[in-house]
N, C-alpha and C positions, 0 to 999 in steps of 0.2 A: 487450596482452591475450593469455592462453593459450586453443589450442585444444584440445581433447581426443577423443581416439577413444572414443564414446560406447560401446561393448563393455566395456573393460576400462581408461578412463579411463587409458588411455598416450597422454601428451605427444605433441600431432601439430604446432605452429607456434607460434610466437608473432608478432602480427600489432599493428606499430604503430599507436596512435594519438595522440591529443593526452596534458597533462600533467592526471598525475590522474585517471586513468578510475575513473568511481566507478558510477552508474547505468546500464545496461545495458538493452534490450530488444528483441526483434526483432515487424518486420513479418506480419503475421499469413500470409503466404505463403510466410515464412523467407527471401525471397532476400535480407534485409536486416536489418544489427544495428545498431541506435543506440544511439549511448555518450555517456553527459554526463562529459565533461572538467572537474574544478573549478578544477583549477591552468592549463589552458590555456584556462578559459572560452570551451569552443567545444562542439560534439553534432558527433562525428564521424558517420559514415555508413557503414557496412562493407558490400561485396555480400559474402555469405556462398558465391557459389558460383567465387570466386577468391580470396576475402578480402585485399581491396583495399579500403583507401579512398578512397569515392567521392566526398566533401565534408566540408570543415570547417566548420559553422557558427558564426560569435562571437554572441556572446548577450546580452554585456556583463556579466557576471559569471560569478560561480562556480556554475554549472547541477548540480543533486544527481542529480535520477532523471528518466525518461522516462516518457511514455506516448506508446504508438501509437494512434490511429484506426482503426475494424475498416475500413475500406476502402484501409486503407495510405499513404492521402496526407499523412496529417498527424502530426506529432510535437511533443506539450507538452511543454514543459520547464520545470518546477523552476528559478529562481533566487534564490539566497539575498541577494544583494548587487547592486543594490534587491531588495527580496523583490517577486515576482510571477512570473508565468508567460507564459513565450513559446509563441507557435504556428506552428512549422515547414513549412511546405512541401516537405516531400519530393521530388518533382519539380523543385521550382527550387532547391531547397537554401536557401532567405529566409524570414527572420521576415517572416509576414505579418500581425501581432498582438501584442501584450502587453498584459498587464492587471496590476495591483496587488493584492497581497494584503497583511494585517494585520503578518504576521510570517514572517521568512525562511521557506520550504515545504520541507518534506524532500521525500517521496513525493506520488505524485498516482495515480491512479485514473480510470477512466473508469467511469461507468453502461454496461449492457447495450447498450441503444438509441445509446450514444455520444452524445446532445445533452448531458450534464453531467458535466462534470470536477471533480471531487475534490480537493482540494489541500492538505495536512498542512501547518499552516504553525505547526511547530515553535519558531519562535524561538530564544534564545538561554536559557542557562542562568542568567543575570543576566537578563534582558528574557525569559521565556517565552510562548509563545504558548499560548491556553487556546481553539481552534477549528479547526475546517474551513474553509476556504471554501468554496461550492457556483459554479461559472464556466459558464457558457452556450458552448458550444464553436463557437455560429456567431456571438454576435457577440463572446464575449471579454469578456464583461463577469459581474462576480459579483451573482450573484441573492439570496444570501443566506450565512451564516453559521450553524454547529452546535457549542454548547460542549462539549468535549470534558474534557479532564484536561489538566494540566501539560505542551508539550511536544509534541502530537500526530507520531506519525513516519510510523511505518507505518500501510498502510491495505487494504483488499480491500472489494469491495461482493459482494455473494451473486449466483448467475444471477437472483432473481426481481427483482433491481436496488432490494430494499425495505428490504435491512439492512444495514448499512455497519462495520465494527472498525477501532478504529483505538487503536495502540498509543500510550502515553503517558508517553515517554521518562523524565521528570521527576520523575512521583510512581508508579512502578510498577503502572500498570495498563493496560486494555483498557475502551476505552468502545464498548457498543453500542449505533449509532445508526438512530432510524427514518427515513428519508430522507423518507415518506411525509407525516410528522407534523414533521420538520426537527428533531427533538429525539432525547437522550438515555434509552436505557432503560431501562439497565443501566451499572453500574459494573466491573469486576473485578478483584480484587488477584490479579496474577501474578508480583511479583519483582523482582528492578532492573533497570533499565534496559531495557523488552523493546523491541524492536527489529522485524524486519521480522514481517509476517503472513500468511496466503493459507488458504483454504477449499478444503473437500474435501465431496461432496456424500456421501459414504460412509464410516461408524467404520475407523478406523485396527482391526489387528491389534496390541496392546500386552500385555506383561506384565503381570499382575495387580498388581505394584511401584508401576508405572507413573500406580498409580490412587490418587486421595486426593479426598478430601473436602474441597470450601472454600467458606465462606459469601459466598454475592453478596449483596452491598449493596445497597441502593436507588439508585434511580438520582440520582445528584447533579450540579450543577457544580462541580466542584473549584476552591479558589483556587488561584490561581498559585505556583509553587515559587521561550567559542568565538565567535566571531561568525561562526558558521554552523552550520547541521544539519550531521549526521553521524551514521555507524552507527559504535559504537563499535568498536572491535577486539579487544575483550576473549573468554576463551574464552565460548560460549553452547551451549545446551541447547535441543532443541524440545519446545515446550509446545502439548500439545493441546487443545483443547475444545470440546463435542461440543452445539452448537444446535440447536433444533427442526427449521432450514431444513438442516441438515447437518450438516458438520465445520469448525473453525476451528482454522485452526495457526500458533502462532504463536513468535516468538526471543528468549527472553530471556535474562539475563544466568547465571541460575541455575538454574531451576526448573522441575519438568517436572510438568505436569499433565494428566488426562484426565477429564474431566465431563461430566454432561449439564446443560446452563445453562437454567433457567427468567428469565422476563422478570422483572424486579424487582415486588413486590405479591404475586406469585403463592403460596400458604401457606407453603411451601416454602422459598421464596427460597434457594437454594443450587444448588450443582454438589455431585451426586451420584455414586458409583461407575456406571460402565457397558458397564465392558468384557464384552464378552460377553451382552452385552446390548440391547436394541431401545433406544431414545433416550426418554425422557418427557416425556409432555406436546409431542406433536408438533403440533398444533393441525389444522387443519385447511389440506389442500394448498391451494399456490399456484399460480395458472399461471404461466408464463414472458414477461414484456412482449414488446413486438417489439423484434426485436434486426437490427443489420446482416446486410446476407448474407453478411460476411467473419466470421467469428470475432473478436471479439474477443482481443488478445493482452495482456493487462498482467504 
């Protein structure tokens, strides 16, 4: 892995790990960066304030992404080969868990409060997966399932822990989900291939270019469209789009968009121009569940 002088992004180390470093995350205090290795199928362990590594964990296969636990002790991990998801021990450096999911998982996510993990479980491009899983993070067991679109990759869930995005490798879109209701609300055509996503609770500054109009669908289950996930490598563009609870940004292969997203039903139904603009149809505020005392990191 490289390290960079965050000033002026000049090359400060490069810092061994296993083969394959593909997913990345650090500990919610920073003194620690966890890496999923696919080719050395291991989560290395980096202290970030010697950058050292401090454990290799095997996993038994090819591990995609990470998530940290807002208290720092635990690390889920992503494995495409069996598909399911391990749960790390940070302290002792040992799977103390796994569970099974439907189809190999790209990304995972934690909820606010950390009792439920997320888990994109992507599939294969011949075999695709067409859901989330939802995983219980104390006992490791999956609670339920959310149909998404072709391919689920990426994913972010909002601070009020009520709305979930989750990118849809296979048939180019963005499904938003209500975690609350455990279904789909919306659909959205963003482009090929979009790839990773993450929320911002405040409109981007964008060029008026920047902005276009595109009609959101109703909410559907899409049918189905490597023997493993992956983030493609191809060039990408960030795509924005601007929801009641915030901002949502997300990576896709081409396309750059900036909207304000109404819930499917609504008369409207579309993403509208909004730059420079207050956001439409904000509904009425949320509060924020209870969340760890650590920050969550994903």
């Amino acid at each position: 892995m490289s390290a960079y002088q965050p000033r002026d992004l000049a090359s400060a180390k490069v810092i061994r790990v296993g083969g394959g470093p593909h997913g990345a995350r650090p500990t919610p205090d920073g003194n620690s960066l966890v890496v999923a290795n696919m080719e050395a199928e291991t989560v290395d362990v980096i202290d970030t304030r010697t950058d050292a590594k401090t454990a290799a964990v095997p996993v038994g296969g090819p591990p995609v992404q990470v998530a940290i636990s807002c208290n720092g002790r635990y690390a889920y991990a992503t494995v495409s080969r069996p598909a399911g998801v391990v749960k790390i021990d940070l302290r002792t450096a040992k799977i103390v868990a796994r569970t099974a999911v439907p189809a190999a998982p790209a990304q995972a996510y934690l909820t606010p409060h950390g009792r439920t993990l997320l888990s994109a479980d992507q599939g294969t491009e011949e075999k695709p997966g067409t859901s989330i899983s939802l995983i219980d993070t104390e006992s490791m067991t999956v609670t339920g399932q959310i149909a998404t679109g072709s391919g689920p990759h990426g994913l972010v869930v909002d601070p009020t822990g009520r709305r979930a995005w989750v990118t849809n490798v296979y048939d180019g879109t963005v499904s938003v989900l209500d975690l609350r209701a455990r279904k789909a609300i919306a659909t959205v055509e963003v482009g090929d291939e979009p790839n990773g996503i993450s929320f911002a609770t405040r409109p981007p500054t964008m060029p008026a270019a920047a902005c276009m109009q595109v009609t959101l669908p109703p909410a559907t289950s899409r049918p189905a469209h490597t023997d493993r996930p992956h983030d493609h490598d191809t060039t990408r563009h960030d795509t924005t789009r601007h929801d009641r609870n915030g901002m949502t940004q997300l990576t896709t292969r081409s396309s750059s968009v900036l909207g304000g997203l109404r819930p499917a039903g609504h008369p409207s139904g579309c993403l509208r121009h909004c730059c420079g603009a207050a956001p439409l149809s904000r509904g009425p505020t949320m509060r924020r569940p209870e969340t760890c005392s650590a920050s969550t990191t994903m």
